[in-house]
N, CA and C of each residue as an Amber inpcrd file, in Angstrom:
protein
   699
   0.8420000  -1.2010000   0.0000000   0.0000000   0.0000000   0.0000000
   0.8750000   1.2480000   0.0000000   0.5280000   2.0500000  -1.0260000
   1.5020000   3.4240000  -0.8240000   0.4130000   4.5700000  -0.1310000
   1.5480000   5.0190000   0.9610000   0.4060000   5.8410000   2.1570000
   1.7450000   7.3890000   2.0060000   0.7160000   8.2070000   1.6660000
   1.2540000   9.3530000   2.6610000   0.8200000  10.1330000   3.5000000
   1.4930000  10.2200000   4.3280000   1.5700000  10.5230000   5.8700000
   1.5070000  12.0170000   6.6250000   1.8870000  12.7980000   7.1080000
   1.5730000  14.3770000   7.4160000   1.2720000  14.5250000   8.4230000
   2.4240000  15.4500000   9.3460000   1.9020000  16.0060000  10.6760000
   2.3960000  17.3470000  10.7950000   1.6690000  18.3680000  11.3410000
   1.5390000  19.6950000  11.4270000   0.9440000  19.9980000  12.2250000
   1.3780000  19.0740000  13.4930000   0.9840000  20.1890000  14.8060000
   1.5510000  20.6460000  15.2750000   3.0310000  20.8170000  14.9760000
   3.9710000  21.9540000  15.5560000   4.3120000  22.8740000  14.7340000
   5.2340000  23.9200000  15.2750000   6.1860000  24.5250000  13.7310000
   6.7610000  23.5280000  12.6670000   7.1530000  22.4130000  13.2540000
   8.0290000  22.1560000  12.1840000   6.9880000  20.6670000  11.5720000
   6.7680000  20.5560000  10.5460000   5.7780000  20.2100000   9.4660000
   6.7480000  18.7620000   9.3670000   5.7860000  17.3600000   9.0300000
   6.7080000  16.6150000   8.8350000   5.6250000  15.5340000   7.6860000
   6.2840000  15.3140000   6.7600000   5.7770000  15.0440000   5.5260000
   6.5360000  13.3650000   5.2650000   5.4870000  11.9010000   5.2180000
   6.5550000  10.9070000   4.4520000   5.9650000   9.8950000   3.9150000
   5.9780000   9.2590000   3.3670000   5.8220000   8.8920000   1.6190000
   6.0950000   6.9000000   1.9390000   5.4080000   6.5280000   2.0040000
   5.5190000   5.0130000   2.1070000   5.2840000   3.9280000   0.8430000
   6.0340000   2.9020000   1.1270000   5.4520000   1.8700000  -0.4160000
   5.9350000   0.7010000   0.2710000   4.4790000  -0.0770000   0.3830000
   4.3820000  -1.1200000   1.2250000   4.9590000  -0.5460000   2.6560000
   5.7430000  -1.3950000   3.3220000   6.0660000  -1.2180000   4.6430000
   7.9960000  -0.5500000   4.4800000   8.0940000   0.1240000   3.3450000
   9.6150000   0.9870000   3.2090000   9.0870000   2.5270000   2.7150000
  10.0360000   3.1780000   4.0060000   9.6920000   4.5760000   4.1020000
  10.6640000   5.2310000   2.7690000   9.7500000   5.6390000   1.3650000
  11.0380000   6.2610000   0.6250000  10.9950000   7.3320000   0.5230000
  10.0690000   8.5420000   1.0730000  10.6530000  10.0520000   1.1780000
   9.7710000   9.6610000   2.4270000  10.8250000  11.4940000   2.6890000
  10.3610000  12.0120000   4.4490000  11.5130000  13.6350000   4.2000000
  10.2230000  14.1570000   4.7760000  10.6770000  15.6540000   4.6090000
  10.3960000  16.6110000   6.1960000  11.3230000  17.5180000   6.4370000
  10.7430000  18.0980000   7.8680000  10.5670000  19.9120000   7.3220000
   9.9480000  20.2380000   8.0330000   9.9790000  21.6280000   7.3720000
   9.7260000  22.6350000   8.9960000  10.3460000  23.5290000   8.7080000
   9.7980000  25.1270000   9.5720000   8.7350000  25.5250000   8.8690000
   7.2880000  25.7800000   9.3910000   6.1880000  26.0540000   8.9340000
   5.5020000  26.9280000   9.9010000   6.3040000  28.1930000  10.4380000
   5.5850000  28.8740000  11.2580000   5.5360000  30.2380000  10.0150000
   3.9390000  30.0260000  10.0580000   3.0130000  30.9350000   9.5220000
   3.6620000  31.2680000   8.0530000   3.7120000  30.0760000   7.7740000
   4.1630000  29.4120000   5.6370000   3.1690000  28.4740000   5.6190000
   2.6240000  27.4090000   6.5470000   2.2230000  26.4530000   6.5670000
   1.4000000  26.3670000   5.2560000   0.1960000  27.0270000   4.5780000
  -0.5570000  26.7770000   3.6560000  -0.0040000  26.8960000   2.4270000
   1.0700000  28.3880000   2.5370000   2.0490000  27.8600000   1.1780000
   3.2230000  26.8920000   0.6330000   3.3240000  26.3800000   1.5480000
   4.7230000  25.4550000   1.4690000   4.4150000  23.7800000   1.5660000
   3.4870000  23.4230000   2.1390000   2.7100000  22.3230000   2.4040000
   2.8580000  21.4960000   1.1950000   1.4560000  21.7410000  -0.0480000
   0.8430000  20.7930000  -0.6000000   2.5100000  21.3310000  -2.0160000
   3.2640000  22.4380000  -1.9970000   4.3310000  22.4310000  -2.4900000
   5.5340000  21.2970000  -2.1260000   5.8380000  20.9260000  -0.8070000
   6.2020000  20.1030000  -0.5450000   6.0860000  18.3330000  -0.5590000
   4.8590000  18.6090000  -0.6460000   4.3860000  16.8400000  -1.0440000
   4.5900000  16.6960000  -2.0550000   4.3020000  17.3870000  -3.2930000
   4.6330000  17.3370000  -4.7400000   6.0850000  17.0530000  -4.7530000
   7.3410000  18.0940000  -4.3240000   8.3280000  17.7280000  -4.4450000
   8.9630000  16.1870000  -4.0600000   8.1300000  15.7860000  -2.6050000
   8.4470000  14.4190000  -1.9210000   8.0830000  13.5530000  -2.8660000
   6.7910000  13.3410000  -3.4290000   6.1840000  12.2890000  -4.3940000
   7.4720000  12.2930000  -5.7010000   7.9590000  13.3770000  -6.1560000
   8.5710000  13.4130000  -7.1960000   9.5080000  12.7410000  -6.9060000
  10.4030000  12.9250000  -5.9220000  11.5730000  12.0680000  -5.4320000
  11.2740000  10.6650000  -4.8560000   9.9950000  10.6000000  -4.9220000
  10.0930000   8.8380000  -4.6160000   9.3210000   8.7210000  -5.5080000
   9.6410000   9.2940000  -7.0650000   9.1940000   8.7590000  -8.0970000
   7.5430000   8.1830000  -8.5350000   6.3940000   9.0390000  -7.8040000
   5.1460000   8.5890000  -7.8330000   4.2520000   9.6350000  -8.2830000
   2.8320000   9.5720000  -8.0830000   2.1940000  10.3500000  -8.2080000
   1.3330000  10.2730000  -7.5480000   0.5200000  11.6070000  -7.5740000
  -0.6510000  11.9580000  -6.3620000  -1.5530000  10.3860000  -6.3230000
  -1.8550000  10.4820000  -7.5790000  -2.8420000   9.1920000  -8.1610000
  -2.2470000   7.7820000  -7.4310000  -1.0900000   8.1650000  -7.4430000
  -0.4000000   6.0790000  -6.9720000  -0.6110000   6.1780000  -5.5020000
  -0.8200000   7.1230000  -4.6460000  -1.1010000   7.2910000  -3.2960000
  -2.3090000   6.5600000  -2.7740000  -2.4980000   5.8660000  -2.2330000
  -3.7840000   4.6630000  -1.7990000  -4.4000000   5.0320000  -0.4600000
  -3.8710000   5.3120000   0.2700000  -4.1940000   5.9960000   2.0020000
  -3.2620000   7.4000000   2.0120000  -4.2130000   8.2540000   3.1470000
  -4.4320000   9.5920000   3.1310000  -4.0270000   9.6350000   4.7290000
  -3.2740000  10.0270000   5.3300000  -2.4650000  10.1980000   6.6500000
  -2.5170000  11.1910000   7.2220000  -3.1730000  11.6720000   8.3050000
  -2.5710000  12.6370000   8.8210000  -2.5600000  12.9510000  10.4280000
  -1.6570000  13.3100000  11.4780000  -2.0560000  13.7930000  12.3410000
  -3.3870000  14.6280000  13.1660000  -3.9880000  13.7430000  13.9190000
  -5.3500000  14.8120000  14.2970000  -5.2540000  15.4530000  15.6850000
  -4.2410000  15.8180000  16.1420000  -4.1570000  16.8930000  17.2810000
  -3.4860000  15.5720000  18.2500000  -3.3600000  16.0520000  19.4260000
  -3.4990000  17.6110000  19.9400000  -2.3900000  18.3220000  19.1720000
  -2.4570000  19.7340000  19.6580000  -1.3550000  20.4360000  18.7670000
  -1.7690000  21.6890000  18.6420000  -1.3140000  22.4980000  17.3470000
  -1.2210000  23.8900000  17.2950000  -2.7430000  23.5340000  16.2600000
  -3.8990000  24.8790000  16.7310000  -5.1450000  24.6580000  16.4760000
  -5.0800000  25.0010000  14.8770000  -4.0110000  26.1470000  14.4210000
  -3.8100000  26.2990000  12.8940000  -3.2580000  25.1470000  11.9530000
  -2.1430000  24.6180000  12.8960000  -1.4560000  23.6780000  12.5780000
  -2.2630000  21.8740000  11.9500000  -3.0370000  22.0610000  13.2780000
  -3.8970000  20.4470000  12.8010000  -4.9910000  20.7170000  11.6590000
  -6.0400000  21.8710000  11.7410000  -6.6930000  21.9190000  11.0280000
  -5.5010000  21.9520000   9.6990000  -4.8280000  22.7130000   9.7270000
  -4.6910000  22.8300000   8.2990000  -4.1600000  21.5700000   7.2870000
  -3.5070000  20.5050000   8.2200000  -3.3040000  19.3600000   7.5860000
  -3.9810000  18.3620000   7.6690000  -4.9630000  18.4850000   8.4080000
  -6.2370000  17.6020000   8.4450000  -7.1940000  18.1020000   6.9050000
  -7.1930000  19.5230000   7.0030000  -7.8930000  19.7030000   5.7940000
  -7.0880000  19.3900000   4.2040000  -5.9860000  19.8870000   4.3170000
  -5.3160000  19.3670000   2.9330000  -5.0960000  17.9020000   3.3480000
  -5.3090000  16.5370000   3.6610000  -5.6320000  15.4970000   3.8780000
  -6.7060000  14.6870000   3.1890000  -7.7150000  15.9100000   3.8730000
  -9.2550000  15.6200000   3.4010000  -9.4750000  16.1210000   1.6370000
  -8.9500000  17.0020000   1.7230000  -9.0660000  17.4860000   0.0550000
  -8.1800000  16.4490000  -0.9150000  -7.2280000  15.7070000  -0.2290000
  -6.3010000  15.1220000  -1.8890000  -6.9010000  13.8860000  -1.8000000
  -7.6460000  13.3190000  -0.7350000  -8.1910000  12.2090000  -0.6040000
  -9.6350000  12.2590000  -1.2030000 -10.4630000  12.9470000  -0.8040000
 -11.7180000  13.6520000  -1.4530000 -11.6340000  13.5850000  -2.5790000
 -10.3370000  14.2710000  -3.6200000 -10.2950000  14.3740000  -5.1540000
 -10.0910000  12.7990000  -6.0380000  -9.7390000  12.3160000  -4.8650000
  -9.2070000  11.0830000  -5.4470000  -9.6690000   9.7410000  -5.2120000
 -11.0570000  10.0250000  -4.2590000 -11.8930000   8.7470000  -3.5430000
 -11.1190000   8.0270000  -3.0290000  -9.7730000   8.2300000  -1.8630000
  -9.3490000   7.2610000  -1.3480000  -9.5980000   7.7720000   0.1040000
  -9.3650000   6.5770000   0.7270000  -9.3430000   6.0400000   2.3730000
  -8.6610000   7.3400000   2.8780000  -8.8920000   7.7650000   4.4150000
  -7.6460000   8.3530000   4.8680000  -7.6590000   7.5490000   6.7820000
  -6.8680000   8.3070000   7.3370000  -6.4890000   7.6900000   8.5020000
  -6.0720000   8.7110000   9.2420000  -6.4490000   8.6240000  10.8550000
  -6.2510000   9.9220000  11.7480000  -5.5130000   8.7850000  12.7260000
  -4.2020000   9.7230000  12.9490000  -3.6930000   9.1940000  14.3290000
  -3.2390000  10.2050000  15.6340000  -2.9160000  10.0690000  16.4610000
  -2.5670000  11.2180000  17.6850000  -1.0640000  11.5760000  16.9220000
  -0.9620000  12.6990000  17.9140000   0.4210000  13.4650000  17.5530000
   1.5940000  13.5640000  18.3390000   0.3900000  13.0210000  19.7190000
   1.1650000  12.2600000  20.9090000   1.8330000  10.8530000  20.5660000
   0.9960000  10.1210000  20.2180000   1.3990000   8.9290000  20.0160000
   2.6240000   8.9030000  18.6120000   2.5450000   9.6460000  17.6020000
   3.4930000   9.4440000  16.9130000   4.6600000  10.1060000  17.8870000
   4.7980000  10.6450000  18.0180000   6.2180000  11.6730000  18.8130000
   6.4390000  10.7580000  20.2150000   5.8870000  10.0260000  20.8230000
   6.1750000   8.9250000  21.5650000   7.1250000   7.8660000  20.9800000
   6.5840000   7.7890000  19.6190000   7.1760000   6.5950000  18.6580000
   8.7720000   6.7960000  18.0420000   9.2820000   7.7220000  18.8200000
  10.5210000   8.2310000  18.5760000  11.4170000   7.1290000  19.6850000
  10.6620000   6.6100000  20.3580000  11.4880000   5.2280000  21.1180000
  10.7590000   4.2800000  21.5690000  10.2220000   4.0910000  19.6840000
   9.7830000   2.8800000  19.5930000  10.2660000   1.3690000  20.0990000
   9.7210000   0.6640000  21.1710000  10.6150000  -0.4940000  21.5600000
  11.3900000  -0.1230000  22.3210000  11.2190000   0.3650000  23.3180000
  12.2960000   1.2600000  24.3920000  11.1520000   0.6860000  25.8890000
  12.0860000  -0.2130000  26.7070000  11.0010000  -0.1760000  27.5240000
  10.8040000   0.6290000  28.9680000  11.1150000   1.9870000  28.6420000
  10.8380000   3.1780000  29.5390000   9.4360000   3.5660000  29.0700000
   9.5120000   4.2860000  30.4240000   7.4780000   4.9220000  29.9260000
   7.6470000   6.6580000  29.1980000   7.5390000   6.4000000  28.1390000
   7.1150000   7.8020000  27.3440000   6.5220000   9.0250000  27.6770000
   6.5140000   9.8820000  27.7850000   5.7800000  11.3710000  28.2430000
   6.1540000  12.3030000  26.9130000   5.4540000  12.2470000  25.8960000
   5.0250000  13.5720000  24.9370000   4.7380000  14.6430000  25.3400000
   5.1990000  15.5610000  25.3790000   4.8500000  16.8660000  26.0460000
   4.5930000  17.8380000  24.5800000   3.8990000  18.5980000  24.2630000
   3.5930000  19.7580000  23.3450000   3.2620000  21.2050000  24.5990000
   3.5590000  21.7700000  23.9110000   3.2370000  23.0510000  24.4100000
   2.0510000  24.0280000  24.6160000   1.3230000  23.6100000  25.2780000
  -0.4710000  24.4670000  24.8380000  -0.6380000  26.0450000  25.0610000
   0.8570000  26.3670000  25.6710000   0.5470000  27.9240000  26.0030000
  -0.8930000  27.6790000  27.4410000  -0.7210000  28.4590000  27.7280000
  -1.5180000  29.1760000  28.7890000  -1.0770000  28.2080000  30.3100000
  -0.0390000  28.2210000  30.4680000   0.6890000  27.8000000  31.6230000
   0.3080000  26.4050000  31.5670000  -0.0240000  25.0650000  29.7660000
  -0.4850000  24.2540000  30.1340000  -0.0620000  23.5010000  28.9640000
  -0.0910000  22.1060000  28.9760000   0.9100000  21.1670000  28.0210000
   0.0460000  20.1640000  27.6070000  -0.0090000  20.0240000  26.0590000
  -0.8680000  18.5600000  25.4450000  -0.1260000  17.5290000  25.8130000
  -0.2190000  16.3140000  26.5050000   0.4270000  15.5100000  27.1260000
  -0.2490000  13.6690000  27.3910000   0.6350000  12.9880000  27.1890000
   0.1450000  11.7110000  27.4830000   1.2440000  11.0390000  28.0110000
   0.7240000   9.6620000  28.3770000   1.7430000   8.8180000  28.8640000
   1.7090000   7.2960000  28.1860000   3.1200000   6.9650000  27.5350000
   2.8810000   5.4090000  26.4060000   3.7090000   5.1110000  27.2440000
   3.4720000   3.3090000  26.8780000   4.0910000   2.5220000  27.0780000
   4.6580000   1.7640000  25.5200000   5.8030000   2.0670000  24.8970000
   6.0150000   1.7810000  23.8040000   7.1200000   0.7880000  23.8520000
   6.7960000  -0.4700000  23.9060000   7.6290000  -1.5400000  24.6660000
   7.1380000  -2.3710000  23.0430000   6.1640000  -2.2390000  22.6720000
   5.1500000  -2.8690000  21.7420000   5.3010000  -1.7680000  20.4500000
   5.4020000  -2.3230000  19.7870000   5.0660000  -1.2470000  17.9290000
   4.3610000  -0.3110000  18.1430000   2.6500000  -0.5970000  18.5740000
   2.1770000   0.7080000  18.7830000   1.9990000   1.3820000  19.7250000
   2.3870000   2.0270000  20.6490000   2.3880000   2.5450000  21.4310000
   0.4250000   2.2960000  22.3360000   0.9530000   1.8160000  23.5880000
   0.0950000   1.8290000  24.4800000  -0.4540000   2.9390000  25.7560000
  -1.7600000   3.4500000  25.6140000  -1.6810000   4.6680000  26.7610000
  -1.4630000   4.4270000  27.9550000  -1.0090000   5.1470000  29.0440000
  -0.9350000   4.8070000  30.5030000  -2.1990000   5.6370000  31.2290000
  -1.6070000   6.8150000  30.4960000  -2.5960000   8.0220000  30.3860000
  -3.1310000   8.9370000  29.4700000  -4.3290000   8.5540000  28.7620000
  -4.5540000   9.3060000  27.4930000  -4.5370000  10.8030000  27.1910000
  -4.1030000  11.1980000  26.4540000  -4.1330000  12.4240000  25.4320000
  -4.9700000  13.5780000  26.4890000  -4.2290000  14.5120000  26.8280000
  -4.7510000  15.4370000  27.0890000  -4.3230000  16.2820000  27.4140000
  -5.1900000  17.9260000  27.8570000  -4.8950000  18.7970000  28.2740000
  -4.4880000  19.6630000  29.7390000  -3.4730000  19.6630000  30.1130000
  -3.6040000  20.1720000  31.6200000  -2.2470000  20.7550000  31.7640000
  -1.7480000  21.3300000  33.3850000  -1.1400000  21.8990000  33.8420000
   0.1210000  20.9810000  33.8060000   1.5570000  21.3120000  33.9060000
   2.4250000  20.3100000  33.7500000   2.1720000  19.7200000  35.2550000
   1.8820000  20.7220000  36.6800000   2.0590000  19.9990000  37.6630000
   1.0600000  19.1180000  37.7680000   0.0570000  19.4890000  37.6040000
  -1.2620000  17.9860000  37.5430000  -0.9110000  16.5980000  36.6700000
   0.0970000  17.5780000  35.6800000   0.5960000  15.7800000  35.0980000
   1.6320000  15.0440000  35.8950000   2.2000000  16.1010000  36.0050000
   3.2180000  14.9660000  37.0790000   3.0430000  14.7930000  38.5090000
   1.6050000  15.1790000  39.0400000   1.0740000  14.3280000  39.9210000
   0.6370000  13.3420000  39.8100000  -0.0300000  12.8080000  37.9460000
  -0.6060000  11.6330000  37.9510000   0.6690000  10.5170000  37.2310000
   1.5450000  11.1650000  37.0540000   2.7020000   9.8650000  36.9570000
   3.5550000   9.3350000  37.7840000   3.6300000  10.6870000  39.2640000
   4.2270000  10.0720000  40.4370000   3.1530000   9.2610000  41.4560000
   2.1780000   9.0060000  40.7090000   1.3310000   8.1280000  40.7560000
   1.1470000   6.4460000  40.1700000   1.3750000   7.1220000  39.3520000
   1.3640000   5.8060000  38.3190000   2.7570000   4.9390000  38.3910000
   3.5790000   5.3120000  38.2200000   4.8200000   4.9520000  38.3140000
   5.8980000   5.2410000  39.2520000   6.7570000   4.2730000  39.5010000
   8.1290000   4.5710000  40.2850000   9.4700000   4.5440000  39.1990000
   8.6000000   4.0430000  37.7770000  10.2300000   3.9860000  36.6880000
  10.5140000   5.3070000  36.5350000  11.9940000   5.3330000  35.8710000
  12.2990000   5.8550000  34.8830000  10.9610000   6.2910000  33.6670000
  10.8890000   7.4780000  33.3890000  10.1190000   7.9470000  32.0540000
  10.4890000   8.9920000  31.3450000  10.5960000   8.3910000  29.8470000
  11.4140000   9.4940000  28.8640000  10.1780000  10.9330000  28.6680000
  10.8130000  12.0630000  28.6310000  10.0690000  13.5010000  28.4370000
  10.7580000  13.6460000  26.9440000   9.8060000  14.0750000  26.1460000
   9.9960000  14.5630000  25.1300000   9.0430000  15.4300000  24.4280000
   9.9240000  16.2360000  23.5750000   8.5860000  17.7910000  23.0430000
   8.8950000  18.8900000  22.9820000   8.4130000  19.9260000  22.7660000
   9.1890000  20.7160000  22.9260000   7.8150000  21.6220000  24.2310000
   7.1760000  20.7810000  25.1660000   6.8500000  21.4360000  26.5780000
   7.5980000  20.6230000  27.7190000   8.1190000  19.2850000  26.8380000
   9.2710000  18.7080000  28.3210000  10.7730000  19.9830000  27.8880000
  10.7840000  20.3450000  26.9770000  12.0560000  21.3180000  27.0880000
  11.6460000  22.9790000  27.9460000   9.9310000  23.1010000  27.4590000
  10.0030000  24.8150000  28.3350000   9.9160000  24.1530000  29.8820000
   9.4220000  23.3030000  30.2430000   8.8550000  22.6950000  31.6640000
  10.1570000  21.5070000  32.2110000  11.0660000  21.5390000  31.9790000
  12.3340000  21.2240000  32.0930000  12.7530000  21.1550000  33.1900000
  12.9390000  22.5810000  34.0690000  12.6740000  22.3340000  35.3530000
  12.4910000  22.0100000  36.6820000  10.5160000  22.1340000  36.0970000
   9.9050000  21.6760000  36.9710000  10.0920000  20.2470000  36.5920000
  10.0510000  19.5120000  35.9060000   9.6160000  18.1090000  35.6750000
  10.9270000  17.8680000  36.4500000  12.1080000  17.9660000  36.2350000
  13.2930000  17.8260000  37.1570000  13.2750000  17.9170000  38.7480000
  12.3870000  18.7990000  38.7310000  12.3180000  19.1290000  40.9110000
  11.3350000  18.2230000  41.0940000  10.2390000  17.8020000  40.4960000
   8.9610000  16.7700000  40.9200000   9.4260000  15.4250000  40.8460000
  10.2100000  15.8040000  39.7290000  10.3730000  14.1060000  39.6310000
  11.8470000  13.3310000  39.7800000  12.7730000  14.2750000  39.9630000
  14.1900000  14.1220000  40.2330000  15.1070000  13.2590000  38.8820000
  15.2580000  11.9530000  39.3260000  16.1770000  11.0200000  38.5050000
  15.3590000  10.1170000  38.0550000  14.1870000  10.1250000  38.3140000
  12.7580000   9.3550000  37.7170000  12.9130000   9.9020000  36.5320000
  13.0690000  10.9830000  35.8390000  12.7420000  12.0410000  34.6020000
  13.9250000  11.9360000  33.8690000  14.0960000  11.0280000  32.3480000
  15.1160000  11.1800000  31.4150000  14.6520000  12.0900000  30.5700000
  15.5230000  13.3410000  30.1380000  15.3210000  13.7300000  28.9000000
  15.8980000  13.6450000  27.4570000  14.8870000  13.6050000  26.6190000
  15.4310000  13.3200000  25.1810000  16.5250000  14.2080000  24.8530000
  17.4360000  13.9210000  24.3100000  18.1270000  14.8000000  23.2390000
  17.2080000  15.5280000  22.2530000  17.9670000  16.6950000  22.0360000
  17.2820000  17.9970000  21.0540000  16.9840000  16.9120000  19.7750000
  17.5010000  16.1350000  18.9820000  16.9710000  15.8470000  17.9490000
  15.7490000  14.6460000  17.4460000  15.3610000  14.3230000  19.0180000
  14.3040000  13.7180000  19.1880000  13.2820000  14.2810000  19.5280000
  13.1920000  15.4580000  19.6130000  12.0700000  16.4170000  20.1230000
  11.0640000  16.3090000  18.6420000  11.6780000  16.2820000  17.8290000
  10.6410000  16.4200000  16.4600000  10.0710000  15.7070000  16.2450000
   8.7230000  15.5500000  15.7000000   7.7360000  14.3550000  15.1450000
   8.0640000  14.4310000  13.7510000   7.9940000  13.0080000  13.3100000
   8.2960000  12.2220000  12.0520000   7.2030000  11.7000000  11.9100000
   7.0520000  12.1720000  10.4400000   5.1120000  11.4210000   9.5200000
   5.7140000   9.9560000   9.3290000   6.9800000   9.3960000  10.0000000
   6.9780000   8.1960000   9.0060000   6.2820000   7.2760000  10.4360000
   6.7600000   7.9130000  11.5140000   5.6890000   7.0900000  12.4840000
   4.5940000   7.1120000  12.4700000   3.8950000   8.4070000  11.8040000
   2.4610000   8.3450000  11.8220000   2.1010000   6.9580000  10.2060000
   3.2880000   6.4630000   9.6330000   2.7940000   5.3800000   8.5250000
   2.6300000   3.9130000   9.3530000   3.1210000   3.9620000  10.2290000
   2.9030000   2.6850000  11.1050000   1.5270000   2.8160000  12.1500000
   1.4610000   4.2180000  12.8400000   0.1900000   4.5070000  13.0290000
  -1.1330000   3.8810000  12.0100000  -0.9620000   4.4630000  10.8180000
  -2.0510000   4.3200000   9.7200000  -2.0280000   3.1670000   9.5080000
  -0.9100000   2.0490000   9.5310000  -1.2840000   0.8510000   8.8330000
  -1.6900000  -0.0880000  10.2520000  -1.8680000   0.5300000  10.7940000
  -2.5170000  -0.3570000  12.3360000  -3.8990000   0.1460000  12.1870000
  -4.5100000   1.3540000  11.7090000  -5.5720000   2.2980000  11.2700000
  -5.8550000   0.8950000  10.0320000  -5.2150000   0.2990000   9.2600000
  -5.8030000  -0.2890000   8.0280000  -5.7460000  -1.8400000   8.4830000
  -5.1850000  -2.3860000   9.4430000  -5.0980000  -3.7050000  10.0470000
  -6.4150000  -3.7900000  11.1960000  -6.6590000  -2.3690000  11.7200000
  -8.1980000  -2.7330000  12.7500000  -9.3700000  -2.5350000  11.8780000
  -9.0860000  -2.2770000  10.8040000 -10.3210000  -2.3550000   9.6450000
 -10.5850000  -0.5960000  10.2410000 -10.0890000   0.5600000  10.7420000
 -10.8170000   1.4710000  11.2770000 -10.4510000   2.5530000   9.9780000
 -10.6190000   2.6560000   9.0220000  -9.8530000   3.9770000   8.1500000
 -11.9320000   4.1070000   7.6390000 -10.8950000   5.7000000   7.3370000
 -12.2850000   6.4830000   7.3780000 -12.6600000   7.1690000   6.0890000
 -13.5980000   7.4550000   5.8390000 -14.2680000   8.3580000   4.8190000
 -13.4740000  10.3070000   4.9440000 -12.9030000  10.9610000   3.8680000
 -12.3050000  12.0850000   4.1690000 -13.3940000  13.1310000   5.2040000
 -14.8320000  12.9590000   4.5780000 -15.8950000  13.4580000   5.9510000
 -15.0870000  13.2340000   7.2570000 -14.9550000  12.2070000   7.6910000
 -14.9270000  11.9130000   8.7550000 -13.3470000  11.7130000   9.2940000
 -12.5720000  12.2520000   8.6710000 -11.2460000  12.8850000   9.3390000
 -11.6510000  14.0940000  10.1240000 -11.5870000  14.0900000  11.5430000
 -11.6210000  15.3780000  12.2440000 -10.6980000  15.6130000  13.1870000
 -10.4450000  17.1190000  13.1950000  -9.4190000  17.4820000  14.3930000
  -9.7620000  16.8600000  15.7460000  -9.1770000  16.0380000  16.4800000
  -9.2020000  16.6360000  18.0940000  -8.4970000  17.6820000  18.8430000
  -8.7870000  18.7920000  19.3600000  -8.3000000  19.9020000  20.0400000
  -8.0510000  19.8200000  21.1760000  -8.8950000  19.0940000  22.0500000
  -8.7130000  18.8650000  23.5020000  -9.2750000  20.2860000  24.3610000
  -9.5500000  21.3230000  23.5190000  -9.8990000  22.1270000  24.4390000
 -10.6260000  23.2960000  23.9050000 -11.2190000  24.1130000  24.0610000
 -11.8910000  25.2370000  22.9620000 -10.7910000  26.0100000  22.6600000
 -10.5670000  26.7010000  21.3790000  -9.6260000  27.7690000  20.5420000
 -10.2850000  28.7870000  21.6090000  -9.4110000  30.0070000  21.0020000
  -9.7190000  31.2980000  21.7140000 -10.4450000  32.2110000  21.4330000
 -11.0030000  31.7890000  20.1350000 -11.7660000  32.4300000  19.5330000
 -13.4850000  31.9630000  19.8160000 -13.4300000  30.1320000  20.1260000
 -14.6960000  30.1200000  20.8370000 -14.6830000  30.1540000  22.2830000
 -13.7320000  30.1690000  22.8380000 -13.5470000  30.9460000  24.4260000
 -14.4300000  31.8570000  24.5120000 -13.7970000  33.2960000  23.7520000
 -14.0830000  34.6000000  23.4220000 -15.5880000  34.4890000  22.9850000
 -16.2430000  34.1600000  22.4580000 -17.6320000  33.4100000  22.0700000
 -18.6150000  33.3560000  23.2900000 -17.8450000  32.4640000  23.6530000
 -18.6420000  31.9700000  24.7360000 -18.9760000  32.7370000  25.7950000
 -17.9480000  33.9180000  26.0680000 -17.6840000  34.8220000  26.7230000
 -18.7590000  35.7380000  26.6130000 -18.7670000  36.0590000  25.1210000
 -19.3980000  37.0200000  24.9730000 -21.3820000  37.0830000  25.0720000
 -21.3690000  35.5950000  24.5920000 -22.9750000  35.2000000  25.1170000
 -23.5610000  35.2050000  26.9380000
């Protein structure tokens, strides 16, 4: 199956190109506030270098949050549109769970950290001992100290921090949690679409892939704009 893949919930955009189960492009990009022009420019270039076309693409990939609220929509929607044009399948996976998958088969407990702004971090807890990553604690939104009340809970191991909110919350995760808390190296902080292709083909092995309708963001929390909304009623 040739799948391509796409995640854009951070700045940096990560684009990769599968045939069968061998990853042959993968692209990373800086996409703070380029994202809509540089995007569907970039897949073109990737497809070209692994020698294909939009058309030979069979599954439609993309990250569905948590993450940056411009960021997911916008690659959830160019997702939905090349799949839409082309009547194929697509597939939603977390953004946690791929960026966990950066130590894949590692049997420490995982902590994804993203950055949510407002003194608060998109965050989960895997157990990625197994291919696909298993939750401890699912996907969500909160304060870093409420999270690491519920892992000095959960656990007495060792658990890897990675993200770029285990780097602003650095820290604190260090004073709560002492020598319990490994951190990643800087070049593991980035999410790679090629984990989100192992994501998707577990998406095409539970029979769960979806109609492009029915690719939707998860946010985890209201934007600020329906905050402000809500406010105002």
């Amino acid at each position: 199956m040739n799948i391509l893949a796409i995640d854009t919930s951070t700045s940096r955009a990560s684009i990769a190109i599968a045939v069968g189960e061998q990853i042959v492009a993968e692209s990373l990009l800086n996409t703070n506030r380029t994202l809509s022009a540089r995007l569907l420019p970039e897949i073109e270039r990737l497809l070209s270098t692994a020698g294909l076309a939009l058309a030979d693409i069979e599954l439609f990939a993309s990250s569905i949050g948590p993450g940056s609220f411009t960021g997911v929509r916008g690659g959830v929607a160019t997702i939905q549109g090349l799949a839409l044009a082309l009547d194929k399948p697509c597939a939603g996976f977390s953004s946690l769970a791929m960026l966990a998958m950066n130590f894949s088969l590692q049997s420490t407990l995982v902590c994804p950290m993203l950055d949510a702004r407002k003194s608060e971090v998109y965050a989960a807890l895997y157990d990625c001992s197994v291919p696909v990553p298993s939750p401890r604690v699912a996907d969500c939104v909160l304060s870093p100290a409420a999270l690491l009340d519920q892992i000095a809970v959960l656990t007495d191991r060792q658990v890897i921090f990675v993200g770029d909110g285990a780097v602003r919350y650095h820290d604190q995760i260090a004073e709560r949690l002492g020598k319990l808390a490994v951190f990643a190296p800087f070049p593991l902080h980035i999410p790679h679409a090629s984990n989100g292709v192992l994501l998707a083909l577990n998406t095409v092995n539970n029979g769960s892939l979806l109609k492009p309708s029915q690719l939707l963001p998860i946010y985890l929390r209201a934007s600020d704009a329906e905050i402000n909304l809500a406010a105002k009623k």
